[in-house]
N, C-alpha and C positions, 0 to 999 in steps of 0.2 A: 394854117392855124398852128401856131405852136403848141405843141407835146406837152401836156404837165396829167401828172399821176392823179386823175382823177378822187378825192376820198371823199368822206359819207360828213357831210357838214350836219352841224346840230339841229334837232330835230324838235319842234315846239310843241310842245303837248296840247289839243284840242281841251276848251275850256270842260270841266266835269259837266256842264248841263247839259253839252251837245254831243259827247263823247258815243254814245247810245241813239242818234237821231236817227228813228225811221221812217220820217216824212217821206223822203224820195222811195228807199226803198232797195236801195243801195247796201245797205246793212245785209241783203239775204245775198248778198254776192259773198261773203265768208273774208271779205279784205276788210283791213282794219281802217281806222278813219285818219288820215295825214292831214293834218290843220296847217306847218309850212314847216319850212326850215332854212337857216342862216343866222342872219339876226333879224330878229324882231323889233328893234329898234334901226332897223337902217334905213337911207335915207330912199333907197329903191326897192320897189314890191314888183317884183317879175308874175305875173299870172300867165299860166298854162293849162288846158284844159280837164286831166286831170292828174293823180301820180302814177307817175309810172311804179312797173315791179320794186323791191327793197329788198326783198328776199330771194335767196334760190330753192331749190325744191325741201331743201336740208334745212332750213329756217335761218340760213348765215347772210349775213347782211352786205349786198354787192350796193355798186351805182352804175344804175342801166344808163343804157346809151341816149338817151335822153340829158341826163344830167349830166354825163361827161361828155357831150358836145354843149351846154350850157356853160359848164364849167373852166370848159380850154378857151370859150371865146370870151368869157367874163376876166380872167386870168391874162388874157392874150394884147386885152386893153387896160391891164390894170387896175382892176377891178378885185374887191376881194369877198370872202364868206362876208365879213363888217357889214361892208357896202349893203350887201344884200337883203332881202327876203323873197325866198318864191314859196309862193303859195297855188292854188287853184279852184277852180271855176265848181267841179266836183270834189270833194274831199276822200272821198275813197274809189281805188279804181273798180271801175264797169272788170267785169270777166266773163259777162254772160250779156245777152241780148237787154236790151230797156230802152224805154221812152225818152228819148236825148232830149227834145224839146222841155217835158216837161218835168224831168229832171234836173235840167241846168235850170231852170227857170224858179226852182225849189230850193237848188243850193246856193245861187245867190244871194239868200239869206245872212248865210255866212261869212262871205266874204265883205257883206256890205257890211256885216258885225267887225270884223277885223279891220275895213277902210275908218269906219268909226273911232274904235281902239288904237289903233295905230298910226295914222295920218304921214302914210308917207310921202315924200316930195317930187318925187317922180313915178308912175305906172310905167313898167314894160310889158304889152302882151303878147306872149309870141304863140302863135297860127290862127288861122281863122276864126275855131270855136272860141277860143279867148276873147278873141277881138271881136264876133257876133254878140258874145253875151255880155263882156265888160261892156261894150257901146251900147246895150240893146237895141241893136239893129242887125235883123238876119242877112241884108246886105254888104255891112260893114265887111271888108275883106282886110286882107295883110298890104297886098298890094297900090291899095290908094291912100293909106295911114301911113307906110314906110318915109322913114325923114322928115315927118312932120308933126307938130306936136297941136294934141287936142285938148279938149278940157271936158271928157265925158266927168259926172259925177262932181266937177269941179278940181278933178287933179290932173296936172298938165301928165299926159300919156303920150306916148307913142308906141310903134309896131314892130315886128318882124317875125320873120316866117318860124315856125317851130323846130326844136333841134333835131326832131329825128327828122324832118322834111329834108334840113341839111344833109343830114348823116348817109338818107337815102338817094340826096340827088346836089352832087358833090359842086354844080355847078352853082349851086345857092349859098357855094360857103362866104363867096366876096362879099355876098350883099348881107349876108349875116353878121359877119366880120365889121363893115361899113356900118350897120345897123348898132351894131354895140358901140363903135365910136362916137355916132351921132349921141347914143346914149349918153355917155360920158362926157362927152363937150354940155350938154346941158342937165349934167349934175353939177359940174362945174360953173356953171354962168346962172345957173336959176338960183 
């Protein structure tokens, strides 16, 4: 994967009504609420389960290894912040133990609010939780979705493994790599 200097793409501010949402319950975990970031008008919406870190202990604003293994392989095919939006399945990250079930079950609220608002032209979801709850189906896996395009919710989607999956098991980088092409061949053609 080519090298490129990771930096912190713009960041979408969560609409004021939901900004305070304690449905879940996620709110007593002391992290703030990431509603997405890129562009908001692009024509691909990346869903991932939920945000990783943004700050280090000092309040300075890094990009975890998450993002910048998203970022070298979105850059690596030509792909840029434009193109983009990622968003996620939970809007603020877990730090402590919780109900995953019915917690993601809770914040897809939002997301199907922002599928609404937004109407992007392509889904990416990358790892399995994305892909369990964008399809709702707790069988849907990364593995039988890769390279092929679906129409959960009615937006043509596809898969691929999650970046830090890459990041920790170096042997998934081709098919991540392959997976963002496929990406891009049908932003192109759709």
């Amino acid at each position: 994967m080519e090298e490129v200097c990771p930096y912190i793409w713009n960041e979408d501010s969560p609409p004021p009504n939901v900004e305070n949402c304690a449905d879940c319950g996620l709110i007593h975990h002391r992290s703030r609420m990431i509603w997405g970031e890129g562009n908001p008008k692009a024509p691909i919406m990346i869903i991932l389960d939920n945000p990783g870190a943004r700050e280090d202990k000092d309040g300075s604003s890094y990009v975890c290894g998450t993002r910048q293994a998203l970022q070298q392989a979105a850059y690596s095919v030509g792909l840029k912040e434009d193109d983009l939006y990622v968003t996620y399945i939970l809007k603020r990250r877990p730090v402590k133990a919780y109900d995953k079930g019915r917690t993601r079950e809770i914040c897809m609220k939002h997301l199907n609010a922002q599928l609404d608002t937004m109407s992007p032209k392509l889904i990416f979801c990358l790892g399995n939780v994305a892909v369990s709850s964008f399809f709702g189906d707790d069988d849907a896996e990364v593995k039988g979705l890769r390279q092929k395009w679906s129409t959960p919710r009615g937006i043509m989607t596809t898969a691929s493994y999650h970046p830090l999956a890459v990041r920790r098991r170096p042997n998934l980088r081709s098919y991540f790599l392959s997976d963002w092409e496929f990406l891009k061949s049908g932003y192109l053609t759709k």
